[in-house]
N, C-alpha and C positions, 0 to 999 in steps of 0.2 A: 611536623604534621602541617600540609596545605590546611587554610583558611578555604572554603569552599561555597562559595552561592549555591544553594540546594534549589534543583529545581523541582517543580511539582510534583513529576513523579517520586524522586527521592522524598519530599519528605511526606508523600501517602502513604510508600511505603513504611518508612520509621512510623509515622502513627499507628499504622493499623497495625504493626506488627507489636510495638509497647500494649495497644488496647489487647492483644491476644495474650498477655502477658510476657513474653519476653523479656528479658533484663538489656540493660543498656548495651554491656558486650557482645550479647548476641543480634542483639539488631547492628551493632558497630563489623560485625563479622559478615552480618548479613551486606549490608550494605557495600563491601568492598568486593565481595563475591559478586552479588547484581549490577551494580555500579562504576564499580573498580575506584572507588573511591575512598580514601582514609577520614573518617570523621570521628569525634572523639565521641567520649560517653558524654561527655556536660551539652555536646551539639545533642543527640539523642533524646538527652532529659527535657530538651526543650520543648518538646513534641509530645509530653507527657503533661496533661491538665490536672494529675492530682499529683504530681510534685511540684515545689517548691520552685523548680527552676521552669516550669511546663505553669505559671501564670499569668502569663502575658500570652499563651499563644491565640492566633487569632481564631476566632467564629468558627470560619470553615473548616479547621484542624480538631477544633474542638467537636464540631459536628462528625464529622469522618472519627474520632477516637471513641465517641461514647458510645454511634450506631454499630461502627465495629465490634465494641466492648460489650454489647447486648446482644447480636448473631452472635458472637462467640461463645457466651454464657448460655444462651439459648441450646445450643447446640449441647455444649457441655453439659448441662441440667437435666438436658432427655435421654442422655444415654451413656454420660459416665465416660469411667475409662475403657470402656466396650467402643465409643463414638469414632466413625471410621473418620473425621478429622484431626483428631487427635492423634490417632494411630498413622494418619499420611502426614502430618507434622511432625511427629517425633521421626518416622523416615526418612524424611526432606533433610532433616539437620544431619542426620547419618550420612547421606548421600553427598550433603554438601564438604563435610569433614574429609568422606574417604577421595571426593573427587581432587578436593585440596592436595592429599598426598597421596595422589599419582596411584592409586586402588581402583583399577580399572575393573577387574575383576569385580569385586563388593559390590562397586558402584551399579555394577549390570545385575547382580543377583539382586539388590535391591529394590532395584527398577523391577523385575521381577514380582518382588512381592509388593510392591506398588500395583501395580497390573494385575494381579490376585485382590490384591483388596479394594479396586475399584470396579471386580468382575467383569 
């Protein structure tokens, strides 16, 4: 695995998505999907402010994960697992799995119900 200079976007990304909860390999999945880039779990954790390895990260990383981590929460508090966020996240990750392996099909019915549940 390349060593990789993260740029900005990249690591808003891995922030905001650890702050949404995420685990390290699926932000590490996400990343290579969006980016095309391979980065490990320990690069991931770095971009996390309540672990261990995420205490050093700077101000602005930390600003972006904890305002993230509170619209998230937000969000989730008012309306559960009813909250059409949650319900177009759990899609998104579906859609990105089946677009991986060549599920063209899926991909489109999903999209589908993406477009139903954003009316």
């Amino acid at each position: 695995m390349k060593r990789h200079k993260l740029s900005n976007p990249v690591k808003t990304f891995i922030t905001q998505a650890l702050a949404c909860g995420d685990t390290p390999t699926m932000v590490r999945r996400a990343v290579k999907v969006e980016f095309g880039l391979d980065v490990s779990p320990q690069c991931v954790e770095q971009y996390d402010p309540t672990k261990t390895a995420g205490a050093r990260l700077s101000a602005k990383y930390r600003t972006i994960f904890w305002a993230t981590r509170a619209r998230y929460q937000k969000e989730l508090a008012n309306i559960g697992i009813a909250h059409r966020a949650f319900r177009l996240r759990a899609l998104q990750r579906i859609v990105d799995k089946a677009r991986n392996a060549g599920n063209d099909r899926l991909v489109m019915y999903l999209l589908e119900l993406a477009a139903r549940e954003c009316g």
